[in-house]
PQR file of N, CA, C, O and H, with PARSE charges and radii, in Angstrom:
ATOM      1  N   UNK A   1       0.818  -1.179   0.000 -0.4000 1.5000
ATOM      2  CA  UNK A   1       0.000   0.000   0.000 -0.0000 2.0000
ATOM      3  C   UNK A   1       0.875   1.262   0.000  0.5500 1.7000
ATOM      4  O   UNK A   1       0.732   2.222  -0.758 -0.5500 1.4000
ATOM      5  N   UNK A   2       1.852   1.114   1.012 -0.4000 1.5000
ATOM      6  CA  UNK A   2       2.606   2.495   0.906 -0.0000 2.0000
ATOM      7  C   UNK A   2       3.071   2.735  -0.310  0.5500 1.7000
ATOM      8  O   UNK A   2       2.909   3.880  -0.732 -0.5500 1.4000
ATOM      9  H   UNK A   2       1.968   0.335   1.628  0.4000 1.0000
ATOM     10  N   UNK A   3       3.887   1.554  -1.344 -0.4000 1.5000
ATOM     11  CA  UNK A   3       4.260   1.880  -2.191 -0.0000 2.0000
ATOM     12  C   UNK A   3       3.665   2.451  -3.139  0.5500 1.7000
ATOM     13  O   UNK A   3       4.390   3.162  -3.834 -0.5500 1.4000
ATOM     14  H   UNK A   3       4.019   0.624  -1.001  0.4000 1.0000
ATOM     15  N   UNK A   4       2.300   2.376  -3.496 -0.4000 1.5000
ATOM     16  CA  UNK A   4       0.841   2.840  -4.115 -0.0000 2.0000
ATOM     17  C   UNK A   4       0.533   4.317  -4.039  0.5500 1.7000
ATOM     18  O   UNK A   4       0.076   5.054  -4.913 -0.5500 1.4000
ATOM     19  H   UNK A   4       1.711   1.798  -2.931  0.4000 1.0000
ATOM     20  N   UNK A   5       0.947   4.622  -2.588 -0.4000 1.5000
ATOM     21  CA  UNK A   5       0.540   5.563  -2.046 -0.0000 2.0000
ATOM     22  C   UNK A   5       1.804   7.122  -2.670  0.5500 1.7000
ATOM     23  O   UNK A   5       1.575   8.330  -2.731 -0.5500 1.4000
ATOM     24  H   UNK A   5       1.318   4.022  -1.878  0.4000 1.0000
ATOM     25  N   UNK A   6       3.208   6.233  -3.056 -0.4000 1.5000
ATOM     26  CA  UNK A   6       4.442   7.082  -2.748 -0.0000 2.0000
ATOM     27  C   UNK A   6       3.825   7.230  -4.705  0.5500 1.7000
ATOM     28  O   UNK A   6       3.719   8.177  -5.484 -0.5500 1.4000
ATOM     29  H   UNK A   6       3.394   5.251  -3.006  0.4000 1.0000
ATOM     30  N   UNK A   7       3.642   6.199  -4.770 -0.4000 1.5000
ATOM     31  CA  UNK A   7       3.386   6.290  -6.884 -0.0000 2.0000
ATOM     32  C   UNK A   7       2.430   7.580  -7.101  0.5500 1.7000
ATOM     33  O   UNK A   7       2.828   8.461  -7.863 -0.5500 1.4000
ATOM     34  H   UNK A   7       3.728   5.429  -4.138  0.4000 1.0000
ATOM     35  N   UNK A   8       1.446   7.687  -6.589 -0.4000 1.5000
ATOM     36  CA  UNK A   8       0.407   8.360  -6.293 -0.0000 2.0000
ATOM     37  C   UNK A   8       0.461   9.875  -5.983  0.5500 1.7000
ATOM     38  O   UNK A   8      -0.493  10.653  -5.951 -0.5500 1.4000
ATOM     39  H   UNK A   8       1.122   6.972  -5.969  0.4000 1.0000
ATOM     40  N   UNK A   9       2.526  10.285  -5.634 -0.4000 1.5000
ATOM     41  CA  UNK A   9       2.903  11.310  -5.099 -0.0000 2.0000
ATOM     42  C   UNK A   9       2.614  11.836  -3.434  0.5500 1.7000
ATOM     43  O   UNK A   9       2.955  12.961  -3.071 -0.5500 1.4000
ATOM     44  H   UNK A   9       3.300   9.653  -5.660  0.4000 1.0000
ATOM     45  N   UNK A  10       1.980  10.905  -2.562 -0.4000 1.5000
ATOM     46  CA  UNK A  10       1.547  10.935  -1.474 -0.0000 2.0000
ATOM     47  C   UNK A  10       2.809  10.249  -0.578  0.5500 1.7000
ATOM     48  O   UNK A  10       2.873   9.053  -0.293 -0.5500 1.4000
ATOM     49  H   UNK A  10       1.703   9.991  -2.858  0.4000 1.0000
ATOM     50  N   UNK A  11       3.796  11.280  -0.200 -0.4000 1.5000
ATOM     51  CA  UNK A  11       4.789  10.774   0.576 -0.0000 2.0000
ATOM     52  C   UNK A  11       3.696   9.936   1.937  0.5500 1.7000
ATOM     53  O   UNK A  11       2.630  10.190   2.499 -0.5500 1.4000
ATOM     54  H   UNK A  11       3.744  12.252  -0.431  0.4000 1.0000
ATOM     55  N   UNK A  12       4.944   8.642   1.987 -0.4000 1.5000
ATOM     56  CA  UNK A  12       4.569   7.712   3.264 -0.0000 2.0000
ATOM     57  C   UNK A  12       5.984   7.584   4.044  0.5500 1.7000
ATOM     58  O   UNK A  12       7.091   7.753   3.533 -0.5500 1.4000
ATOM     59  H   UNK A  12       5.809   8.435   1.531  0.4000 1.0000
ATOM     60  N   UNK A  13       5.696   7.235   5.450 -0.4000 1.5000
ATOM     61  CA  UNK A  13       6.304   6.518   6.470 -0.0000 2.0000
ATOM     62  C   UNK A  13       5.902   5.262   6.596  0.5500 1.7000
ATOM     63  O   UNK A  13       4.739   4.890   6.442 -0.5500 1.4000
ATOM     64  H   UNK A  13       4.796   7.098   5.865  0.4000 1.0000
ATOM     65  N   UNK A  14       6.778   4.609   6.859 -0.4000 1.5000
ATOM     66  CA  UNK A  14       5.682   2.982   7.201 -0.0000 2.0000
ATOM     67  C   UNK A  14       6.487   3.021   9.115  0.5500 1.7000
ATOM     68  O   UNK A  14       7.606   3.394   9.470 -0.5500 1.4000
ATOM     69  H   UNK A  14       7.723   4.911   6.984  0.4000 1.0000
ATOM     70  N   UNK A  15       5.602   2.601   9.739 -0.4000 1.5000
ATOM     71  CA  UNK A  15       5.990   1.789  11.052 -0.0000 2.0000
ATOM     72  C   UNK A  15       5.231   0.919  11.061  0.5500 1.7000
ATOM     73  O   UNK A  15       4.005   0.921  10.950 -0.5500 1.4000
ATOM     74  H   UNK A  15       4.694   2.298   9.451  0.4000 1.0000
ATOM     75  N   UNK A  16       6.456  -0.439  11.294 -0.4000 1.5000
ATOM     76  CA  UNK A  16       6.680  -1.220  11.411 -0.0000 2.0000
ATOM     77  C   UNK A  16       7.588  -2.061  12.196  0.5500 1.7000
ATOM     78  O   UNK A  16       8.745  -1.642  12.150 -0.5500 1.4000
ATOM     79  H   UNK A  16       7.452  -0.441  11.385  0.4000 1.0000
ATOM     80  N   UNK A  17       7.416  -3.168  12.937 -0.4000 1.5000
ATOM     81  CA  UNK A  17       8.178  -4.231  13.596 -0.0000 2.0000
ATOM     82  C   UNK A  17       9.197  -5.537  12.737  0.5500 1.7000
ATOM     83  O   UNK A  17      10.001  -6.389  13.115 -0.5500 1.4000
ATOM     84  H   UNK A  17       6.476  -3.508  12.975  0.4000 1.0000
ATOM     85  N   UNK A  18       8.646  -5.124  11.469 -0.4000 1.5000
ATOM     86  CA  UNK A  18       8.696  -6.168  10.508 -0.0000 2.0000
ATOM     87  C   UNK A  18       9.898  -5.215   9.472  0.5500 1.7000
ATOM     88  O   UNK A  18       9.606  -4.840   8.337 -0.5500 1.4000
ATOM     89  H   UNK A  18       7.993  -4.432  11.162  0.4000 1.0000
ATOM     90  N   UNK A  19      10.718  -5.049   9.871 -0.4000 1.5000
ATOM     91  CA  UNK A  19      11.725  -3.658   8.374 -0.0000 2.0000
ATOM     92  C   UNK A  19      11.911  -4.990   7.453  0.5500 1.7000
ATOM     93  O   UNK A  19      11.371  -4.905   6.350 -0.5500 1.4000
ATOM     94  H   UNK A  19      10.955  -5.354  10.793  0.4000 1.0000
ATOM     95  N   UNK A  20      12.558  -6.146   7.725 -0.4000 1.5000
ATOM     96  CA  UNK A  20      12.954  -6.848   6.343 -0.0000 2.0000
ATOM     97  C   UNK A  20      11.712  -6.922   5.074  0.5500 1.7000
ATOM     98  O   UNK A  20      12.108  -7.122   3.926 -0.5500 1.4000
ATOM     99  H   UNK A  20      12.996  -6.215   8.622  0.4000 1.0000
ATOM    100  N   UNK A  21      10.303  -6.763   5.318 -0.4000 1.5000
ATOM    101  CA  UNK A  21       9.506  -7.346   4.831 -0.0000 2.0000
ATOM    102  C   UNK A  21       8.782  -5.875   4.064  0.5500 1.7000
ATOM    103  O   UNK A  21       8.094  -5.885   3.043 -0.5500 1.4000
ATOM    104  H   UNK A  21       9.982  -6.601   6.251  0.4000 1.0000
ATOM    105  N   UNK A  22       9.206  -4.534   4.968 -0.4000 1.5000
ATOM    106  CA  UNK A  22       8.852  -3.483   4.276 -0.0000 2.0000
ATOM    107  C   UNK A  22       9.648  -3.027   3.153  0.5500 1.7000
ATOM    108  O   UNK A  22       9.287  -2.407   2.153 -0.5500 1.4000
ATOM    109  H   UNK A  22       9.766  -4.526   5.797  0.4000 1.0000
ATOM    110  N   UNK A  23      10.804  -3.448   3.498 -0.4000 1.5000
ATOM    111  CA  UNK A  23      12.136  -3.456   2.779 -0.0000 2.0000
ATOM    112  C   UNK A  23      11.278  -4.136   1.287  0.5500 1.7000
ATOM    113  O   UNK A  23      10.814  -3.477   0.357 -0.5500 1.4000
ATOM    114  H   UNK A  23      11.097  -3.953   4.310  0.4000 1.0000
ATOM    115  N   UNK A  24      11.271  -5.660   1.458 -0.4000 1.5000
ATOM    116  CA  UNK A  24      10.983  -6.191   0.400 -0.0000 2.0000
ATOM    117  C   UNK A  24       9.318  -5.707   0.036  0.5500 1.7000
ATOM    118  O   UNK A  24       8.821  -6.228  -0.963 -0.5500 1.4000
ATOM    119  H   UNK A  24      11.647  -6.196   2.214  0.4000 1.0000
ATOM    120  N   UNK A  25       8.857  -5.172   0.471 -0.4000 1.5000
ATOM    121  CA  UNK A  25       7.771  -4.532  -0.495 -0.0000 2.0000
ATOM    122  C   UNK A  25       7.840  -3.277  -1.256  0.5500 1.7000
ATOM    123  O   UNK A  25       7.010  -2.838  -2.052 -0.5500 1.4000
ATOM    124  H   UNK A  25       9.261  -4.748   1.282  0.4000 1.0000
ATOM    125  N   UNK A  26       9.363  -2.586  -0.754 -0.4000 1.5000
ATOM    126  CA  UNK A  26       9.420  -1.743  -1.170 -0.0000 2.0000
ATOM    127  C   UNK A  26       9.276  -0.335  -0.718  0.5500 1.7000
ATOM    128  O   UNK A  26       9.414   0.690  -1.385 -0.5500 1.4000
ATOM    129  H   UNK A  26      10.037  -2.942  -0.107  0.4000 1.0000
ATOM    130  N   UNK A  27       8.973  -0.475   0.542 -0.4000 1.5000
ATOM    131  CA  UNK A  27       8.739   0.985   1.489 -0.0000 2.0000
ATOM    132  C   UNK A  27      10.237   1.619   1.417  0.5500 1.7000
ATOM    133  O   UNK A  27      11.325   1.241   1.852 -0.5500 1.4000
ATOM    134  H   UNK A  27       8.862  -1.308   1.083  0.4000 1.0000
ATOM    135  N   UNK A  28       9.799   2.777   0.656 -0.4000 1.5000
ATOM    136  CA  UNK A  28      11.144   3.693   1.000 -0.0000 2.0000
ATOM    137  C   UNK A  28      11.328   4.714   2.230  0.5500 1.7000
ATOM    138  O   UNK A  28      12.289   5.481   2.159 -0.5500 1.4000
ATOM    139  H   UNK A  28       8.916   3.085   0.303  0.4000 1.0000
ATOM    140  N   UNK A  29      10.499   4.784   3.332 -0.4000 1.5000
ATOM    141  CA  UNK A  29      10.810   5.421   4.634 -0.0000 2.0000
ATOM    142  C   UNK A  29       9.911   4.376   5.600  0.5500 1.7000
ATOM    143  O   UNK A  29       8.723   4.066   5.682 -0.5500 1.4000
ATOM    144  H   UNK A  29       9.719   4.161   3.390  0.4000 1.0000
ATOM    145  N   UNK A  30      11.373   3.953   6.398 -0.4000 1.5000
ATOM    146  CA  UNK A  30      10.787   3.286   7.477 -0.0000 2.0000
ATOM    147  C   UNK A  30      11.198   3.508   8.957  0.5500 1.7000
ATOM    148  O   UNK A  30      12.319   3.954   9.204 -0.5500 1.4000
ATOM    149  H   UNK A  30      12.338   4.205   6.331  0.4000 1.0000
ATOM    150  N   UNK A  31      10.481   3.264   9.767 -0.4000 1.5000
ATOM    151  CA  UNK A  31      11.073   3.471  10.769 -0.0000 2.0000
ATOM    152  C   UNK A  31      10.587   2.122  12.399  0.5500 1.7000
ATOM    153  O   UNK A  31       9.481   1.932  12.905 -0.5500 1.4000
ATOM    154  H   UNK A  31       9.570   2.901   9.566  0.4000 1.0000
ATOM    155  N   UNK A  32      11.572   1.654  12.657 -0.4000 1.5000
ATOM    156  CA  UNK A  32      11.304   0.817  13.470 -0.0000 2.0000
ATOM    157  C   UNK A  32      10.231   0.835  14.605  0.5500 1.7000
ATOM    158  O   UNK A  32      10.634   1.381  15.632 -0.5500 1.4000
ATOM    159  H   UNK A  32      12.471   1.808  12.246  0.4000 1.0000
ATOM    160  N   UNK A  33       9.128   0.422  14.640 -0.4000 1.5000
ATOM    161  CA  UNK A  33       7.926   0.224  15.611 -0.0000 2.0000
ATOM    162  C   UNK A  33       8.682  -0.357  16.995  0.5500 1.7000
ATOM    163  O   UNK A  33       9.757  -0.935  17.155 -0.5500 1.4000
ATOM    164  H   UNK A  33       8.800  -0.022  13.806  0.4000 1.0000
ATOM    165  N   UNK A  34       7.717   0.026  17.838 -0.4000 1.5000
ATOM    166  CA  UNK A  34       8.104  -1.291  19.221 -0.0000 2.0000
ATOM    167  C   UNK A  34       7.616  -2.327  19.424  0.5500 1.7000
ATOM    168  O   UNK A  34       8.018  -2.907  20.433 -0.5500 1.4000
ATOM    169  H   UNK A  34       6.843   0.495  17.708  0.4000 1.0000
ATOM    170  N   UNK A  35       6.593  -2.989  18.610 -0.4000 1.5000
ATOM    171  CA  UNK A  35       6.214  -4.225  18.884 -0.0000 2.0000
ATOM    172  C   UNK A  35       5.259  -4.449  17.839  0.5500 1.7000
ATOM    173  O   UNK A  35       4.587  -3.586  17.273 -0.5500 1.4000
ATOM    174  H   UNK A  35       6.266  -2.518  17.790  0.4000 1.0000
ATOM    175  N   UNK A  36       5.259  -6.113  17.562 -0.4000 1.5000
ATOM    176  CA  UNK A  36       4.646  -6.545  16.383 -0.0000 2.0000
ATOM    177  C   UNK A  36       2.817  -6.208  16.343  0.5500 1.7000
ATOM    178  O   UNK A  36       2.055  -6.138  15.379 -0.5500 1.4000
ATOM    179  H   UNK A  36       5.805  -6.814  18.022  0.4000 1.0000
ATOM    180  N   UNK A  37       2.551  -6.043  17.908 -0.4000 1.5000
ATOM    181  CA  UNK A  37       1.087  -6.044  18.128 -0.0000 2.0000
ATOM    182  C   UNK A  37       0.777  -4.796  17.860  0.5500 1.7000
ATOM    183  O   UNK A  37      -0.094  -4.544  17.027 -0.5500 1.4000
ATOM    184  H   UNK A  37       3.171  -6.100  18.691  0.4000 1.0000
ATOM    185  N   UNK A  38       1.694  -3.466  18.778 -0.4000 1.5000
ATOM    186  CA  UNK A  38       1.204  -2.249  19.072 -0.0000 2.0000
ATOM    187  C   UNK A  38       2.827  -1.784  18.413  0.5500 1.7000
ATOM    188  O   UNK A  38       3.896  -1.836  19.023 -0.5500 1.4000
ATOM    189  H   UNK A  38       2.401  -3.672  19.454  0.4000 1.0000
ATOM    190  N   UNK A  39       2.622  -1.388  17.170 -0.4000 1.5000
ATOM    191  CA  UNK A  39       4.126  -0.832  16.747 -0.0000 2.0000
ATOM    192  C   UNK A  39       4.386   0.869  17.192  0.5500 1.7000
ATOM    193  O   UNK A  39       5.411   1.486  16.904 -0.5500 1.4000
ATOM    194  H   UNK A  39       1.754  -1.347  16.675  0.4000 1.0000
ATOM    195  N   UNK A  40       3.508   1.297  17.758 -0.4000 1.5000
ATOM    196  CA  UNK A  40       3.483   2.695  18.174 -0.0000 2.0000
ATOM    197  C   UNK A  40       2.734   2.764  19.326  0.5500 1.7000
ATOM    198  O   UNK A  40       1.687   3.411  19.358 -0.5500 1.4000
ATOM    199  H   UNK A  40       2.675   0.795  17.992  0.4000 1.0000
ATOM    200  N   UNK A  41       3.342   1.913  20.666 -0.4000 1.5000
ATOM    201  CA  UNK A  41       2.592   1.931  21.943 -0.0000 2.0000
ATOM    202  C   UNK A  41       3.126   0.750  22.675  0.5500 1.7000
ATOM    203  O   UNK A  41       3.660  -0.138  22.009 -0.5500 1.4000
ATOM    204  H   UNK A  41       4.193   1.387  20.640  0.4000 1.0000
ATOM    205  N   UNK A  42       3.078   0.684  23.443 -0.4000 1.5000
ATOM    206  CA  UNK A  42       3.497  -0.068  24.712 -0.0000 2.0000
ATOM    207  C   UNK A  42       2.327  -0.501  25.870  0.5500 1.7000
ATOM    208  O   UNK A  42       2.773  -0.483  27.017 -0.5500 1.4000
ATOM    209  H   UNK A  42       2.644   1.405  23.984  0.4000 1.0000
ATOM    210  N   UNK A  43       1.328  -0.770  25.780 -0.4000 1.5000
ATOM    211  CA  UNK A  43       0.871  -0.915  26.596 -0.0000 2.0000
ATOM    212  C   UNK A  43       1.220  -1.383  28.130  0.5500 1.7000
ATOM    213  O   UNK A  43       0.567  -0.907  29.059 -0.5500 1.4000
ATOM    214  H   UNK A  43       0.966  -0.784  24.848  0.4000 1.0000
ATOM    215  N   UNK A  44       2.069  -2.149  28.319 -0.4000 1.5000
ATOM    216  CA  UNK A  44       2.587  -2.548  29.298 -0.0000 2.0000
ATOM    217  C   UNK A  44       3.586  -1.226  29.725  0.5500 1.7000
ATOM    218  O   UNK A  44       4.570  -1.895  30.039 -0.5500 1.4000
ATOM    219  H   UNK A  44       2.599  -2.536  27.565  0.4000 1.0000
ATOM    220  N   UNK A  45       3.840  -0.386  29.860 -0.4000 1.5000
ATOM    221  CA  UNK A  45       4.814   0.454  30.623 -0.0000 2.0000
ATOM    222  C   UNK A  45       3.705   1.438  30.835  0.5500 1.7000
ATOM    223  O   UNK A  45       2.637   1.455  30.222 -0.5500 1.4000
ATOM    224  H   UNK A  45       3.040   0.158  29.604  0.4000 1.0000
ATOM    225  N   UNK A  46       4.144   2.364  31.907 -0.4000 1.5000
ATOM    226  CA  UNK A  46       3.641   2.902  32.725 -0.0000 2.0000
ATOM    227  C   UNK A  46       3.402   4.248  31.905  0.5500 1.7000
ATOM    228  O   UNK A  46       4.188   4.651  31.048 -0.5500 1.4000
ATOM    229  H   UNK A  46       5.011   2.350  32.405  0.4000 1.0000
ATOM    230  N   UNK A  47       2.017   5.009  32.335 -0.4000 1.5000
ATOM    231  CA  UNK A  47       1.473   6.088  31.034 -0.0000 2.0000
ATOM    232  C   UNK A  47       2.839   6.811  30.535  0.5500 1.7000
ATOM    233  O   UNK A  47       3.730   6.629  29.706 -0.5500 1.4000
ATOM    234  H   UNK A  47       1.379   4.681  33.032  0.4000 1.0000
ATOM    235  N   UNK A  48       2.552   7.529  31.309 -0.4000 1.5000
ATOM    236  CA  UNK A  48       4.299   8.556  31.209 -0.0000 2.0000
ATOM    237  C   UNK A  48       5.544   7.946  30.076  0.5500 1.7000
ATOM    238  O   UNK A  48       5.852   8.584  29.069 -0.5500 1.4000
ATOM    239  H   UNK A  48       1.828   7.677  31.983  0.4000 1.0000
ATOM    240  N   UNK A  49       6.085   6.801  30.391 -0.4000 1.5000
ATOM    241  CA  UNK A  49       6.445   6.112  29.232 -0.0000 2.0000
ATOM    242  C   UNK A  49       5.963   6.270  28.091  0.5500 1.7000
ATOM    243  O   UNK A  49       6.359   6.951  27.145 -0.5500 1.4000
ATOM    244  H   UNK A  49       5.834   6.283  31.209  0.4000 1.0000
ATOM    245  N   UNK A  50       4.753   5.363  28.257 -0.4000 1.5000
ATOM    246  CA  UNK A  50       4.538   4.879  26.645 -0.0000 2.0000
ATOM    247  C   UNK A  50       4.107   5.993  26.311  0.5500 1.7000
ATOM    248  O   UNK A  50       3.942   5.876  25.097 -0.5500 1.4000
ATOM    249  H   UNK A  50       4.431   4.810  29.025  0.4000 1.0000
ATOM    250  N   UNK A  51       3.675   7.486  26.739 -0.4000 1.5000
ATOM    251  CA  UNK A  51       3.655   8.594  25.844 -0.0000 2.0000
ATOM    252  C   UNK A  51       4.690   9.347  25.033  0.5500 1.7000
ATOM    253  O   UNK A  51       4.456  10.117  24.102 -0.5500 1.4000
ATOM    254  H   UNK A  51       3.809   7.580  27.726  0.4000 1.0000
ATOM    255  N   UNK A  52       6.184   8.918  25.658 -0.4000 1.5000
ATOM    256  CA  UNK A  52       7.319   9.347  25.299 -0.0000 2.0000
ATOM    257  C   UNK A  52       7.656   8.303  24.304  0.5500 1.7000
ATOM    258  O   UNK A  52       8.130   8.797  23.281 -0.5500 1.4000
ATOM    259  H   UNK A  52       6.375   8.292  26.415  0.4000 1.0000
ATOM    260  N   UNK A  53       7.577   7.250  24.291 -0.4000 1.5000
ATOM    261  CA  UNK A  53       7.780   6.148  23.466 -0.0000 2.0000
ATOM    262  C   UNK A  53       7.031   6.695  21.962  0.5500 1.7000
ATOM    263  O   UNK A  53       7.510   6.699  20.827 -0.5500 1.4000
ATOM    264  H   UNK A  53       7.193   6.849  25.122  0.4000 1.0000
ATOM    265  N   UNK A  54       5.976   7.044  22.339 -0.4000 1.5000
ATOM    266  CA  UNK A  54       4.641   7.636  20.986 -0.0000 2.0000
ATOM    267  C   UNK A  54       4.852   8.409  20.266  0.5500 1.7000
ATOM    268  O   UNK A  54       4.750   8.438  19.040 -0.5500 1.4000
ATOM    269  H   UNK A  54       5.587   7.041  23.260  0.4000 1.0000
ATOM    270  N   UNK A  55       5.429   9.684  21.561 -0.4000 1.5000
ATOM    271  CA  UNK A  55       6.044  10.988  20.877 -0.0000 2.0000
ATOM    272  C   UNK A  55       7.480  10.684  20.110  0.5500 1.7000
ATOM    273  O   UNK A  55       7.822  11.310  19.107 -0.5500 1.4000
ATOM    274  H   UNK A  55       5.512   9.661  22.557  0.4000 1.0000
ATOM    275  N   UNK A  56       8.160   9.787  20.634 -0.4000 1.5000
ATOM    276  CA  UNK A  56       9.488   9.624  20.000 -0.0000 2.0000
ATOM    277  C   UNK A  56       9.286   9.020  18.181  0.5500 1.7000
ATOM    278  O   UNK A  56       9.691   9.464  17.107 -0.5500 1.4000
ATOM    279  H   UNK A  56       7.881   9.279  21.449  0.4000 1.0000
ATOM    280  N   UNK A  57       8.384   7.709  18.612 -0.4000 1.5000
ATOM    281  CA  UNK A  57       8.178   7.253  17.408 -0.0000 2.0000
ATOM    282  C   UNK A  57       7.278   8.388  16.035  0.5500 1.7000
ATOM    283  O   UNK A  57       7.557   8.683  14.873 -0.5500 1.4000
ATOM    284  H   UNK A  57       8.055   7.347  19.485  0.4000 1.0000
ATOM    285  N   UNK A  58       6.439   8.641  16.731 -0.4000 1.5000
ATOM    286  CA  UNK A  58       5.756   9.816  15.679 -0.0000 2.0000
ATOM    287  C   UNK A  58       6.704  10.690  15.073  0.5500 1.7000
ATOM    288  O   UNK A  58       6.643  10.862  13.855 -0.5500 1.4000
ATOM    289  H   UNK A  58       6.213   8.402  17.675  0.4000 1.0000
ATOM    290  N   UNK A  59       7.884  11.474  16.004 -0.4000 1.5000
ATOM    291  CA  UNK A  59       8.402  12.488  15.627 -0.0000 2.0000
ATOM    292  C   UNK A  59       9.436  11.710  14.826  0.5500 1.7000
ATOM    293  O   UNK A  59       9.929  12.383  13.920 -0.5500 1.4000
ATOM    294  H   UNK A  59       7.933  11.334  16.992  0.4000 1.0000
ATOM    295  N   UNK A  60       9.982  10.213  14.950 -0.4000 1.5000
ATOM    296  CA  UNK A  60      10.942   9.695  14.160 -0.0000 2.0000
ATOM    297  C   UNK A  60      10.375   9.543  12.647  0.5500 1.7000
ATOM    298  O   UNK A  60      10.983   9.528  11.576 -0.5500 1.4000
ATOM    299  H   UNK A  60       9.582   9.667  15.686  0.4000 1.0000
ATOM    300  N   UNK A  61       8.835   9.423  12.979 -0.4000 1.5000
ATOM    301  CA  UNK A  61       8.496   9.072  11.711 -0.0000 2.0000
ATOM    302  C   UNK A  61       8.355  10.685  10.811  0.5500 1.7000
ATOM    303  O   UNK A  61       8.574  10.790   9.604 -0.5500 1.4000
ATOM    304  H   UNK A  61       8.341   9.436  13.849  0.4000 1.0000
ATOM    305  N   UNK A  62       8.033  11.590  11.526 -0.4000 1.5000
ATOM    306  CA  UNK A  62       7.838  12.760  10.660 -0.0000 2.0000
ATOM    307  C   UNK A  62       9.177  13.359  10.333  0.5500 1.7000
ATOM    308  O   UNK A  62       9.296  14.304   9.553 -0.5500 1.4000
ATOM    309  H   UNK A  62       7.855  11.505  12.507  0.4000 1.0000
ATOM    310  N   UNK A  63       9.990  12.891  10.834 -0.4000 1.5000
ATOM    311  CA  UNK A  63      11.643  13.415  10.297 -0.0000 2.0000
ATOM    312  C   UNK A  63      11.841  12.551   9.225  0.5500 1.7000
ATOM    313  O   UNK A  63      12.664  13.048   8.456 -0.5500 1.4000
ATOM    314  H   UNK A  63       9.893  12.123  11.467  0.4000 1.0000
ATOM    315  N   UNK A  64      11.478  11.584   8.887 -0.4000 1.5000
ATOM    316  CA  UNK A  64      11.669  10.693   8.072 -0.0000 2.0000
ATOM    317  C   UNK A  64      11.004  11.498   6.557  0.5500 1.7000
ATOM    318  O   UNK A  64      11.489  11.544   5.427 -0.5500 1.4000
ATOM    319  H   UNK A  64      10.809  11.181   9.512  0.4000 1.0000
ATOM    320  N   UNK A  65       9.899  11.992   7.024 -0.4000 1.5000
ATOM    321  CA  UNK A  65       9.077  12.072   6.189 -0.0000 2.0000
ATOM    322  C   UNK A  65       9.833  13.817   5.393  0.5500 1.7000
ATOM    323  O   UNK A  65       9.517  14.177   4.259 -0.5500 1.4000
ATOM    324  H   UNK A  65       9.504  11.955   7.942  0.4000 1.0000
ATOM    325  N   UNK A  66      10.382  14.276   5.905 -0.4000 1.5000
ATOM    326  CA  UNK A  66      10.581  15.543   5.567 -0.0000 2.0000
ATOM    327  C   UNK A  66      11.949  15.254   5.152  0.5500 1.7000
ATOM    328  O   UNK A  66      12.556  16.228   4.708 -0.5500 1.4000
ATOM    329  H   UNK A  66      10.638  13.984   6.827  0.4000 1.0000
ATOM    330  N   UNK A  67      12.485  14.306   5.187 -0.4000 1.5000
ATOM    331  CA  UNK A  67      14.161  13.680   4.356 -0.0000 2.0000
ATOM    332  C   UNK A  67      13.217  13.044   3.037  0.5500 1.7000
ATOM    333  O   UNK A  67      12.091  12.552   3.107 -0.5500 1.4000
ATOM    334  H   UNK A  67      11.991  13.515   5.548  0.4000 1.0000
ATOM    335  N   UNK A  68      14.125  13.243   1.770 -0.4000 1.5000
ATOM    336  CA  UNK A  68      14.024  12.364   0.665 -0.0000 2.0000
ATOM    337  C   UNK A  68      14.131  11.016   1.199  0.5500 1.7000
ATOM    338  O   UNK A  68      14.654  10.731   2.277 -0.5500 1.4000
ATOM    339  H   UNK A  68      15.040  13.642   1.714  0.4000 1.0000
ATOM    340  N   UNK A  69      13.537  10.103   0.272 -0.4000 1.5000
ATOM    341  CA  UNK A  69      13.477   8.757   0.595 -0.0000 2.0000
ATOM    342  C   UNK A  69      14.838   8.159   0.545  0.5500 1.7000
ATOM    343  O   UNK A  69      15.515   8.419  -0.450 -0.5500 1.4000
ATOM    344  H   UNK A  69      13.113  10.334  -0.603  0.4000 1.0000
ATOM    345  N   UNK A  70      15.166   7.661   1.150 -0.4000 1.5000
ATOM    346  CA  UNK A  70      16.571   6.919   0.833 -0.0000 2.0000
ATOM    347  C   UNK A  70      15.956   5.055   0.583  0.5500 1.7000
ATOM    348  O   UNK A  70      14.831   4.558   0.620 -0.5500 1.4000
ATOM    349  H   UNK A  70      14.616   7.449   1.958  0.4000 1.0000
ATOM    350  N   UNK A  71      17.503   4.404   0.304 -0.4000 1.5000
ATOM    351  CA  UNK A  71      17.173   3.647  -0.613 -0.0000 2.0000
ATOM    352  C   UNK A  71      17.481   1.911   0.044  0.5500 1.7000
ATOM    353  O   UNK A  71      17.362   0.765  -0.389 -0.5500 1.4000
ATOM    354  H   UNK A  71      18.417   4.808   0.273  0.4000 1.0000
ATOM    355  N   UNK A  72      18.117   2.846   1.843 -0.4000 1.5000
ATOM    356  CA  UNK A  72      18.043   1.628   2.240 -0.0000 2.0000
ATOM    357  C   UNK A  72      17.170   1.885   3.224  0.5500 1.7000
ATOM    358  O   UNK A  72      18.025   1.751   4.099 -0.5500 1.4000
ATOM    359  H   UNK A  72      18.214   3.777   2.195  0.4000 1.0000
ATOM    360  N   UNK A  73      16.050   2.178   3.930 -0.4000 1.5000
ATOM    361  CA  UNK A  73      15.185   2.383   4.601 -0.0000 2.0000
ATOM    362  C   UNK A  73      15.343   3.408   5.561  0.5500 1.7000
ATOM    363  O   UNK A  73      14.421   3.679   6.331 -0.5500 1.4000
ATOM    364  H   UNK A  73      15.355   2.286   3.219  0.4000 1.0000
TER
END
């Protein structure tokens, strides 16, 4: 889908737990999730945490998004 989306001129981020598999579909901005269930959340850590965890990942992903795509993820 992302790749659809980047054809389309609609820059994407993908998060994901899975990079080898975004890799092979072709996602050109990725950025590592924290878990296969909740790739942007933690449920198990304490609020305060997993809001910093959220904010970190979001803001990793919007830096991503404002770099050209690179070509290894």
């Amino acid at each position: 889908m992302t790749t659809e989306m980047e054809k389309a001129g609609i820059p994407v981020v993908q998060v994901t737990s899975v990079v080898p598999v975004a890799k092979m579909v072709g996602s050109n901005r990725i950025v590592l999730g924290h878990g296969i269930v909740n790739p942007l959340g933690a449920p198990d850590l304490p609020l305060a945490e997993e809001k910093a965890l959220r904010k970190d990942l979001v803001k990793q992903a919007l830096d991503k998004l404002q770099n050209e795509a690179d070509s290894d993820g």
